[in-house]
N, C-alpha and C positions, 0 to 999 in steps of 0.2 A: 261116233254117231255122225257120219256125212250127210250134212243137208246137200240134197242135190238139186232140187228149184224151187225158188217161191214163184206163187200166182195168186199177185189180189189176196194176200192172207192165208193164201195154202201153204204149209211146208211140206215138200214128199222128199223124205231121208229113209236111209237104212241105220240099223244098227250093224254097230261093229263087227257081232258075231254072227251074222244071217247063217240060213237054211236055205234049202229051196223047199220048194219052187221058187222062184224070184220073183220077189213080192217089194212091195214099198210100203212104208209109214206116211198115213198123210194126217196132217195136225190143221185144225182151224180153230183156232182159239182155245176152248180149252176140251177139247171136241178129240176122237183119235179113231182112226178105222185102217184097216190093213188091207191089200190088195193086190192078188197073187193072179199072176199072169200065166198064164197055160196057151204054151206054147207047141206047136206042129206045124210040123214041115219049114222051119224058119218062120213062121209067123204067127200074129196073134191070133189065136182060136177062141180063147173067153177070157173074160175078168171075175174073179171070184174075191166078195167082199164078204170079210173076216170081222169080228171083235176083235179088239185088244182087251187082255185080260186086265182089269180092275181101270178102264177108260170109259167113257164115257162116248158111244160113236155119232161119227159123224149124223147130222140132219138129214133126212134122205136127199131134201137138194143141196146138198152139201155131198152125200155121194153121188148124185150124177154129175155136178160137176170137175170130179175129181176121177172122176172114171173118163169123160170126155176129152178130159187133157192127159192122162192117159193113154188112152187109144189117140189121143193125135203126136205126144210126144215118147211112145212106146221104146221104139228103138232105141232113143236118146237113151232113157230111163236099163234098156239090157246094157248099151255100151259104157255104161257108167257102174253096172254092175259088173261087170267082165274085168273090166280097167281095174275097180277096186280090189275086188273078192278072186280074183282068178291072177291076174297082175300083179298083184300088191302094191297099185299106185295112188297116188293121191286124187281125191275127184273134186273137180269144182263147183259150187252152187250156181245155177243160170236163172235168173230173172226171170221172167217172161211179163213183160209189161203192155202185149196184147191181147187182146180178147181173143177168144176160139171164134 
């Protein structure tokens, strides 16, 4: 299960075994929502938030904040899924210790 960033108490990881669409798991305490990136022409066309089954989700502003950083750190979030899931490498978690 790769954690790929915290922010201010967000974790957005994958699990080991993903699917697509390429989606991310975001955790904020004891909180969980899923959110799957739809993609065209190389770029991000919408964010679609999901349940996780037997989780309890995110606060609504707990998902717009998590959608915001999202849509700012999108690409990061495909090139860490490519690297992992397509590469089979190791991904690093990145901090992000600034505000949007």
């Amino acid at each position: 299960m790769p954690k790929i960033f915290e922010y201010f108490g967000f974790i957005f990881y994958f699990y080991s075994n993903e699917h697509e669409p390429i989606h991310v798991h975001v955790l904020h305490g004891d909180k969980e929502s899923v959110f799957d990136l739809i993609m065209m022409n190389g770029e991000l066309a919408e964010i679609r938030i999901r349940e996780k089954r037997r989780a309890e989700p995110l606060s609504e502003k707990d998902k717009r904040t998590a959608e915001a950083f999202i849509r700012k750190y999108y690409k990061n979030i495909i090139d860490k899924w490519v690297k992992f899931f397509v590469l089979k490498q190791s991904v690093r978690c990145t901090n992000i210790k600034k505000k949007l």
